[in-house]
C-alpha positions in Angstrom: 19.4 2.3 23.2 18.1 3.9 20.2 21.2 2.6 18.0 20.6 -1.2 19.5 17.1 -1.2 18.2 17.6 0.5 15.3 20.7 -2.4 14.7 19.0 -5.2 15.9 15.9 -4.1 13.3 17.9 -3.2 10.7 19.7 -6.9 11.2 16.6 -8.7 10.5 15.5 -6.9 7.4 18.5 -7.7 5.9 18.8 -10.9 7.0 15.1 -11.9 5.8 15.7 -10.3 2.7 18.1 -12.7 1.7 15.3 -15.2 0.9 14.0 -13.6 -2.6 12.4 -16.7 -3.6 8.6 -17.0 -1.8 8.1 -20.2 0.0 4.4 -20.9 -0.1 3.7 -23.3 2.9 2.0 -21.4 5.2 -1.9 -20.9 5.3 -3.1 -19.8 1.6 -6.1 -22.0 1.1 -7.0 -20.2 -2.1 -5.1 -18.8 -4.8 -6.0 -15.7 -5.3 -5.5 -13.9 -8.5 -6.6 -10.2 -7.8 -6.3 -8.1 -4.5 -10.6 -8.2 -4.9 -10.7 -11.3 -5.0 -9.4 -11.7 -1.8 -11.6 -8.6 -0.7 -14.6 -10.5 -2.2 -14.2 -13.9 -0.2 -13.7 -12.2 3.4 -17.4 -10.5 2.7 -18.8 -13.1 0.5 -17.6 -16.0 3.5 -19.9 -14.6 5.9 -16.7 -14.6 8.4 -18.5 -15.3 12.3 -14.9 -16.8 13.5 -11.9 -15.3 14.9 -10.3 -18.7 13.4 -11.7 -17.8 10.1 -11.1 -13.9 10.3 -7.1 -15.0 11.2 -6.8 -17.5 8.3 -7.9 -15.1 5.8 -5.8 -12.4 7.4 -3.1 -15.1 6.8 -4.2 -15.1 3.5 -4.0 -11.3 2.7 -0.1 -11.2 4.0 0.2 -14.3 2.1 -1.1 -12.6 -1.4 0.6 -9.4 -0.9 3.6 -10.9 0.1 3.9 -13.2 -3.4 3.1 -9.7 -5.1 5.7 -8.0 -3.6 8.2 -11.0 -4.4 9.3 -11.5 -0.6 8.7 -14.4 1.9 5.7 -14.6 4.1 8.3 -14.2 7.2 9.8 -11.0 5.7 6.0 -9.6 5.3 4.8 -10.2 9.0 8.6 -8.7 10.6 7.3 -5.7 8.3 4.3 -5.3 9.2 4.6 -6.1 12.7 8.0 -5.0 14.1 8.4 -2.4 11.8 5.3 -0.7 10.6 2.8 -1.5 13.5 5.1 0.3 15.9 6.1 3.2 13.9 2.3 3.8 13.9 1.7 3.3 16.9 4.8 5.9 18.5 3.4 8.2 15.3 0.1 8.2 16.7 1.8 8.8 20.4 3.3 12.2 19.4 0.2 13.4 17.4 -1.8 12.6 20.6 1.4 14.5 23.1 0.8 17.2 20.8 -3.2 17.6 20.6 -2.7 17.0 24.3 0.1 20.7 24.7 -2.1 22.7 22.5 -5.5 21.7 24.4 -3.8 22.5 27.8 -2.6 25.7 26.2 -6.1 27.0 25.1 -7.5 25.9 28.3 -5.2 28.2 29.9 -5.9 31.0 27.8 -9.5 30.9 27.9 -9.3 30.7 31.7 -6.8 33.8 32.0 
């Protein structure tokens, strides 16, 4: 199962990769010129929207991905189908783990 994941992931990466040249159609309303300028107008916007918190979300994969010279589509599979569950399993096992060496020390203390 491990292998068919790891294919299927491994797939896509390569497959999006393909597209080197940035298409810029999605949902950049500004164009941004520095990484603080993009910082500046989430805190200068006075965001009270989940609308407007998602469009300048859009607009941060957007930036970073024209940085980084890949496609907005390449950007979200990594952050979302890669990264964000790599995190997520790594933050699993830490947890597992704090979990064994609480139970152990319990144990201990109550011998």
């Amino acid at each position: 199962m491990k292998k068919i994941i790891l294919l299927v992931v491994v797939g896509l990466l390569l497959n999006l990769s393909s597209y080197s040249k940035p298409k810029y159609t999605f949902f950049l309303r500004n164009d941004y010129k520095s990484s603080k300028q993009l910082f500046v107008t989430l805190s200068g916007s006075g965001t009270n929207s989940v609308r407007e918190l998602f469009f300048w979300c859009c607009d941060c994969i957007m930036y970073y991905s024209r940085v980084c010279g890949v496609t907005y589509a390449f950007m979200n599979i990594l952050l979302f189908v890669v990264l964000q569950p790599l995190l997520i399993g790594l933050f699993f096992i830490l947890w597992l783990i704090e979990r064994n060496k609480r139970k152990k020390l319990i144990k201990l203390h109550y011998r």
